[in-house]
C-alpha positions as protocol buffer text, in pm:
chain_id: "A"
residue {
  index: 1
  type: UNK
  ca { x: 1509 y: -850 z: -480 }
}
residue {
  index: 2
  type: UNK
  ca { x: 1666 y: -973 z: -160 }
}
residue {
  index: 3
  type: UNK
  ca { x: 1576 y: -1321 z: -7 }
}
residue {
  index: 4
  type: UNK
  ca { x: 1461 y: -1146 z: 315 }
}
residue {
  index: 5
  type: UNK
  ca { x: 1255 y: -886 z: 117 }
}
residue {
  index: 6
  type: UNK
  ca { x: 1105 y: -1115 z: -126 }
}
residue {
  index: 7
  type: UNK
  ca { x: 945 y: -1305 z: 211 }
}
residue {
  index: 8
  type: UNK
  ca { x: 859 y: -987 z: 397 }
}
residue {
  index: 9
  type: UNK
  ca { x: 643 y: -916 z: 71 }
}
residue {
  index: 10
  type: UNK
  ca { x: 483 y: -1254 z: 58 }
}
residue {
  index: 11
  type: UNK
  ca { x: 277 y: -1133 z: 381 }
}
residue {
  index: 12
  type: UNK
  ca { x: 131 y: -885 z: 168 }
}
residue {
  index: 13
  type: UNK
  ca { x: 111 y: -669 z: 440 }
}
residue {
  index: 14
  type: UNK
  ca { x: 329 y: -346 z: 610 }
}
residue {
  index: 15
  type: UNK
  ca { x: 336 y: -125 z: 825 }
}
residue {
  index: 16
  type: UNK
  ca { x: 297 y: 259 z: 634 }
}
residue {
  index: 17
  type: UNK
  ca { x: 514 y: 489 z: 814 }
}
residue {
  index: 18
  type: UNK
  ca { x: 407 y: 863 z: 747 }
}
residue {
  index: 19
  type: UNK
  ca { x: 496 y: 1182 z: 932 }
}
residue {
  index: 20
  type: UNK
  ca { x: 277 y: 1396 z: 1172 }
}
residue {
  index: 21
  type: UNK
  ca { x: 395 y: 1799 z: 1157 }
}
residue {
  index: 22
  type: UNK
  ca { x: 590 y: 1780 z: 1459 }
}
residue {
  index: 23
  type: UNK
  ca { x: 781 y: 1551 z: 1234 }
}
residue {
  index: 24
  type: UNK
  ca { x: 696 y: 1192 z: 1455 }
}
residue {
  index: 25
  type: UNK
  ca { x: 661 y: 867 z: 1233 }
}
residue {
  index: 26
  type: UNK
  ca { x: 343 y: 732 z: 1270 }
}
residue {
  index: 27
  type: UNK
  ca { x: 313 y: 367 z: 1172 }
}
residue {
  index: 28
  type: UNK
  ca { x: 1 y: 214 z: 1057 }
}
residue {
  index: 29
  type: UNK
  ca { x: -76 y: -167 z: 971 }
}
residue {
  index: 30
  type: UNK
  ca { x: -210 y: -204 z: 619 }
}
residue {
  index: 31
  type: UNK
  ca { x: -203 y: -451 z: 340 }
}
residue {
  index: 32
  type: UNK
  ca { x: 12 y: -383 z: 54 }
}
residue {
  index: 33
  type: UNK
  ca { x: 55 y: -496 z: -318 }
}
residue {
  index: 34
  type: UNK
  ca { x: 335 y: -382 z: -546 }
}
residue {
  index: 35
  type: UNK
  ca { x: 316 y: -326 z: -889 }
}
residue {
  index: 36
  type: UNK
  ca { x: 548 y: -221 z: -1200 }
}
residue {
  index: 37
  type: UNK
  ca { x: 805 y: -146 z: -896 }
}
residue {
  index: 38
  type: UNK
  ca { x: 545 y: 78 z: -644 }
}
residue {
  index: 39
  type: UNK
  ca { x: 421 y: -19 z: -332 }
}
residue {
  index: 40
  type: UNK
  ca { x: 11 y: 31 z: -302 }
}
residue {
  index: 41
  type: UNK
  ca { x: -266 y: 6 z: -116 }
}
residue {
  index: 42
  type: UNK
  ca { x: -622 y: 144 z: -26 }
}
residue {
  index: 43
  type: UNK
  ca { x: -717 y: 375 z: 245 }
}
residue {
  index: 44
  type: UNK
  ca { x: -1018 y: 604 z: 328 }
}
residue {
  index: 45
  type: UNK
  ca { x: -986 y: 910 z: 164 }
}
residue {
  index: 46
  type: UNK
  ca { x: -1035 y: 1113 z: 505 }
}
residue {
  index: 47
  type: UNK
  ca { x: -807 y: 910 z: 691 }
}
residue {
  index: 48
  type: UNK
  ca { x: -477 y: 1068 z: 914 }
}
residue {
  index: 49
  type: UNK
  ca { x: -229 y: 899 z: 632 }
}
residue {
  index: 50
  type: UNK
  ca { x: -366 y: 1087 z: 353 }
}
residue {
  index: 51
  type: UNK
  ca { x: -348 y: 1389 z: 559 }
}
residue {
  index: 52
  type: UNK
  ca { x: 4 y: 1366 z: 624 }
}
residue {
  index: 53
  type: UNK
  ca { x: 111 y: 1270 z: 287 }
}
residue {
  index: 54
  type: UNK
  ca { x: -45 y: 1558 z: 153 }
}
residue {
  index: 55
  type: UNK
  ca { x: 140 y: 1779 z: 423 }
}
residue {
  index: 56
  type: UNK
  ca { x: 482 y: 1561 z: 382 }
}
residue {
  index: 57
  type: UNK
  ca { x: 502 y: 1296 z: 96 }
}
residue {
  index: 58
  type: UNK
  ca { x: 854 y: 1121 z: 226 }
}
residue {
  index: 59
  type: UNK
  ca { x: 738 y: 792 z: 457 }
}
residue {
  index: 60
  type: UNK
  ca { x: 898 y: 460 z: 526 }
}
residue {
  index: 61
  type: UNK
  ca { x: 720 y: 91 z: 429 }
}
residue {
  index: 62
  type: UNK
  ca { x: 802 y: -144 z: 668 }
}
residue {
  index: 63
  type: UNK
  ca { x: 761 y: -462 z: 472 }
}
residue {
  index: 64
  type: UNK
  ca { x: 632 y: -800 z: 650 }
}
residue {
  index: 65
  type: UNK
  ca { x: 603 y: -640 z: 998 }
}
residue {
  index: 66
  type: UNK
  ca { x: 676 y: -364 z: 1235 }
}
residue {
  index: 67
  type: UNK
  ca { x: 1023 y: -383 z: 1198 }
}
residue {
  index: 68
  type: UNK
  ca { x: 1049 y: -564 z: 866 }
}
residue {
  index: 69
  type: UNK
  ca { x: 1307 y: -445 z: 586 }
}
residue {
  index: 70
  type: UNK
  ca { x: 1248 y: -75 z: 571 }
}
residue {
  index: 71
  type: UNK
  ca { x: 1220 y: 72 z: 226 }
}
residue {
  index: 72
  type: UNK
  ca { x: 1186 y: 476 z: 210 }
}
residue {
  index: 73
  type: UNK
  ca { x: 1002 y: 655 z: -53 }
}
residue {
  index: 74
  type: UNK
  ca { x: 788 y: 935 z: -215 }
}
residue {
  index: 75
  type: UNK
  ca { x: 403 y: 873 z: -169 }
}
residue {
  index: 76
  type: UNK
  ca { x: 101 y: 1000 z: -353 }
}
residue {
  index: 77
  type: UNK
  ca { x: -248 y: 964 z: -305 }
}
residue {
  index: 78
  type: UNK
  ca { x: -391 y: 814 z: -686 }
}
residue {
  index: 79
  type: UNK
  ca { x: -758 y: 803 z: -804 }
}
residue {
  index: 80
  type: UNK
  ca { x: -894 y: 573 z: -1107 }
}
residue {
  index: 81
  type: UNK
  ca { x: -878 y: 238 z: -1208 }
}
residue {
  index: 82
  type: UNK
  ca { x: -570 y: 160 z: -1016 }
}
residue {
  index: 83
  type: UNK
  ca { x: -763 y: 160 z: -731 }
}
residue {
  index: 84
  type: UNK
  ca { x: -1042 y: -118 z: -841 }
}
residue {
  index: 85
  type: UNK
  ca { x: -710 y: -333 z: -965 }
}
residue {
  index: 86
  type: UNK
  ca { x: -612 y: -309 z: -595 }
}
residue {
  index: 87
  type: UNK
  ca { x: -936 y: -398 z: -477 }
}
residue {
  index: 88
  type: UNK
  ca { x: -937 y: -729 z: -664 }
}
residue {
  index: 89
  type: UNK
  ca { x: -545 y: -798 z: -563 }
}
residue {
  index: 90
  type: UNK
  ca { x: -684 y: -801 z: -192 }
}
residue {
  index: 91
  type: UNK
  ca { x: -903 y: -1064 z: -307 }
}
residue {
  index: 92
  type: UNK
  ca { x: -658 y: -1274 z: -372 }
}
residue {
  index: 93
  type: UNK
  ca { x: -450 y: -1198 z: -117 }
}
residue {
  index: 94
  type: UNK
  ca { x: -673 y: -1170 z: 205 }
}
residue {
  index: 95
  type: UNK
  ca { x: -974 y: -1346 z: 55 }
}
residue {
  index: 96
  type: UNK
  ca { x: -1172 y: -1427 z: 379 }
}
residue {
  index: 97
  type: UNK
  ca { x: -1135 y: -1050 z: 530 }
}
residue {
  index: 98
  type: UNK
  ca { x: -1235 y: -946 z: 221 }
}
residue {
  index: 99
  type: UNK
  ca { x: -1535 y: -1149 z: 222 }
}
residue {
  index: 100
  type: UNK
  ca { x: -1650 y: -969 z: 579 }
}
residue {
  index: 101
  type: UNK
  ca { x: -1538 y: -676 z: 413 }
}
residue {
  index: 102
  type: UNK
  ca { x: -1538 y: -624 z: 70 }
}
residue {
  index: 103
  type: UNK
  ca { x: -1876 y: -506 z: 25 }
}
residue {
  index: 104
  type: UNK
  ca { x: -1799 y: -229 z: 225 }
}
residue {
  index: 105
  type: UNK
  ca { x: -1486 y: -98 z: 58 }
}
residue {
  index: 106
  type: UNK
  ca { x: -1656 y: -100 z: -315 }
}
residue {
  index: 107
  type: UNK
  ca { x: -1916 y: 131 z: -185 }
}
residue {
  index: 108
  type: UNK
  ca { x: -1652 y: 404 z: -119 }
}
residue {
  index: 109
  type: UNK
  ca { x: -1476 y: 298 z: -405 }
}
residue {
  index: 110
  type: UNK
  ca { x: -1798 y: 405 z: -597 }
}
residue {
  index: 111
  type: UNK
  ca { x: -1879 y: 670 z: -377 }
}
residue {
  index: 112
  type: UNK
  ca { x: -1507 y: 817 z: -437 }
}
residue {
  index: 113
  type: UNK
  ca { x: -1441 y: 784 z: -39 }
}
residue {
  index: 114
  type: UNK
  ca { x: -1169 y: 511 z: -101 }
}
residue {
  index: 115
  type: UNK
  ca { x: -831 y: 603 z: -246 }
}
residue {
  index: 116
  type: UNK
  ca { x: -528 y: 435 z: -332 }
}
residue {
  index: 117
  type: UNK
  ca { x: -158 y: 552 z: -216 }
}
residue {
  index: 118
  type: UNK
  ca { x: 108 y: 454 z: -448 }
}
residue {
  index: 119
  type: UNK
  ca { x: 448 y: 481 z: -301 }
}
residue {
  index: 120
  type: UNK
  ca { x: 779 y: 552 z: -568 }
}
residue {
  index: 121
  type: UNK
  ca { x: 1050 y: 403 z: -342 }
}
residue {
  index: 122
  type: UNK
  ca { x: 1383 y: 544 z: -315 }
}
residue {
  index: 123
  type: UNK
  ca { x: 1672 y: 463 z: -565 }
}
residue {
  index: 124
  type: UNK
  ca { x: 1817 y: 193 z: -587 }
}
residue {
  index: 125
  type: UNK
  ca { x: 1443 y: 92 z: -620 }
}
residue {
  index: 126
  type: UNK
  ca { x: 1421 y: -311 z: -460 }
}
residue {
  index: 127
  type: UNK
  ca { x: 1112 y: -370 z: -636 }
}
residue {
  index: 128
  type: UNK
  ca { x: 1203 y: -279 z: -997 }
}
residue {
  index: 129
  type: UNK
  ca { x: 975 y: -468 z: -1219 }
}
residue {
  index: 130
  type: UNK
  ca { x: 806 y: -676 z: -973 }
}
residue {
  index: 131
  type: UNK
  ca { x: 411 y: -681 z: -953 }
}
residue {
  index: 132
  type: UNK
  ca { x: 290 y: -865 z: -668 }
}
residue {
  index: 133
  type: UNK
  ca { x: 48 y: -1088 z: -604 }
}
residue {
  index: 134
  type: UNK
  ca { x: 190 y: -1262 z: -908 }
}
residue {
  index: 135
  type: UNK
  ca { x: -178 y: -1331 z: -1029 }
}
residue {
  index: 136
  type: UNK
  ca { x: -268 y: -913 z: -972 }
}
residue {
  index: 137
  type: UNK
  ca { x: -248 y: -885 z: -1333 }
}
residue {
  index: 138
  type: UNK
  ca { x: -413 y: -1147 z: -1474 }
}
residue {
  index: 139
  type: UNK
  ca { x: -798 y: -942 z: -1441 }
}
């Protein structure tokens, strides 16, 4: 992974660029994790992005910030387990948000409201076997 990429990730943050129908990127702040080579991270299930990846799967990660290193790819919204081992990676990474707000997300993880987007990126693939936060696995 490249120097500049491998810092960008470190944030553990991004900013999730997905496209309305009139084909405008929208791009949206949220935390990220990657794992086995996919970028991930948990969203409302009735929220805009899942929307327009259902409509349009292509977006754009912005790693780091708004105009971080850009990394393309294929999205899909996931159910299951993946999305509790995302939950406790955003423990480790944000851990005092996610004491304000961590109650809140594992009630619509249990109430199936919360879901997890997964995003392949494009070939050549930057984050091929990388899982990030290094400790994400070790729960």
């Amino acid at each position: 992974m490249a120097p500049e990429l491998e810092r960008a990730v470190k944030r553990y943050k991004q900013w999730f660029g997905s496209y309305k129908k009139s084909g405008e990127l929208v791009k949206v702040q949220v935390w990220l994790t990657v794992s086995n080579g996919s970028i991930e991270f948990l969203t409302s299930a009735d929220s805009y992005k899942v929307t327009r990846i259902r409509r349009n799967p292509r977006v754009i990660c912005y790693i780091g910030n708004k105009e971080g290193p850009s990394v393309p790819g294929t999205a899909e919204v996931v159910m299951g387990d993946a999305i509790l081992r995302v939950y406790r990676a955003y423990w480790k990474t944000h851990p005092l948000v996610m004491a304000i707000i961590g109650l809140t997300i594992k009630r619509r993880i249990r109430t199936h409201r919360q879901v997890l987007i997964r995003v392949g990126p494009d070939d050549p693939n930057p984050f091929v076997g990388v899982t990030e936060p290094a400790v994400f696995e070790s729960n």
